[in-house]
Every structure is written in C-alpha cells, then in structure tokens.
C-alpha positions in Angstrom: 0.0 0.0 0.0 0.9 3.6 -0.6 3.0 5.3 2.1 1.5 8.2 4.5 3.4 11.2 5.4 2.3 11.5 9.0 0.1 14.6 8.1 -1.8 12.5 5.8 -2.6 9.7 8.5 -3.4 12.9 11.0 -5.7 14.1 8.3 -7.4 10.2 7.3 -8.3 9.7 10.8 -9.7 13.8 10.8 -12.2 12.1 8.1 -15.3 11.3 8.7 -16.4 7.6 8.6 -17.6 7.8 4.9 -14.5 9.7 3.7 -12.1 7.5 5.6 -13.3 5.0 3.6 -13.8 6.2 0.2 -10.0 7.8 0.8 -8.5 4.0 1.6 -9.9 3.1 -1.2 -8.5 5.9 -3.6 -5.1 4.9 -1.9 -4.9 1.6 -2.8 -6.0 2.5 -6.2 -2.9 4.5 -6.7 -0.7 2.0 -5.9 -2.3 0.3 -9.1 -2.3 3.6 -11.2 -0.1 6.2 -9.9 -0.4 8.4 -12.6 -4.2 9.1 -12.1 -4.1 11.9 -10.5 -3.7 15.5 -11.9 -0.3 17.2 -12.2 0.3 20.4 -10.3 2.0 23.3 -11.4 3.2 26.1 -9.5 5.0 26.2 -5.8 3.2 21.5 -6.1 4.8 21.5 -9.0 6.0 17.5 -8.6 3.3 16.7 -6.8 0.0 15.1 -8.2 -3.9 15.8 -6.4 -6.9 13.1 -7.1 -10.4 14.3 -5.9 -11.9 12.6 -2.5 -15.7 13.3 -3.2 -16.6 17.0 -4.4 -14.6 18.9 -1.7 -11.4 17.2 -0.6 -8.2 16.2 -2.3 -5.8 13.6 -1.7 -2.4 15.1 -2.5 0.4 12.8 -3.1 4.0 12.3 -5.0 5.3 9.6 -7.0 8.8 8.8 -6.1 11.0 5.6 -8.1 7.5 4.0 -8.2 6.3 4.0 -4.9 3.1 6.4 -3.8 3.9 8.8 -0.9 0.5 10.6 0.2 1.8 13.8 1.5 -2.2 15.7 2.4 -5.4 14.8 2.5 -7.3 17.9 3.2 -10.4 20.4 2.1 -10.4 21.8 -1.6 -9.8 25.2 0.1 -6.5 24.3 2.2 -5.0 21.8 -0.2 -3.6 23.8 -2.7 -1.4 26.0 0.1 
C-alpha cells in the first residue's frame, strides 16, 4: 500500500467515517495507477492531487515508483 506522510494519517483519521473509507480506497487505487491523478503546477509543481468526493483532495507524489501521500485535506486548504 501507498505510504503516508504523517500529516496525511493525521488528516485520514480527521475524516469522517464515509470519507475514511472512500480515501482507503483511492489509496490503494494508486498503488495500481499512480499516474491518475492531476499534475500540479506552481509552488506543487512535482506533486499530483486526485479528488476525494466533491470537496477534498488527496495530494500525493510519486517517487522511483512508490506512492507517498503527502495531504489529505479540504479543496480550500489543499492547494497552500
């Protein structure tokens, strides 16, 4: 399974229930298809962002193959 920065396990047990789950499940998607996610430009530029439902973004890098999730957090704060 992916690996979790520890802000990103801070932020997955933040969730609630039905977003904890739905975000697990994203997770081990990328392990399957890393490359899913949208590449960000800017000050994330290296850095790739998948949606978690409407409002929240899972916000992870890709590194010799291996998925590091890096933030899991509200549309609003995960961009900063």
């Amino acid at each position: 399974m992916a690996r979790l920065a520890r802000r990103a396990e801070k932020d997955l047990n933040a969730l609630p229930e039905a977003l904890t789950v739905k975000a697990k499940q994203i997770i081990r998607y990328l392990d399957q298809d890393p490359h899913v996610g949208k590449k960000l430009a800017g000050p994330l530029q290296g850095k790739r962002a998948t949606r978690l439902g409407r409002s929240h973004r899972i916000i992870y890098i890709v590194s010799e193959g291996h998925v590091i999730v890096l933030t899991i957090s509200h549309r609003r704060d995960a961009y900063r």
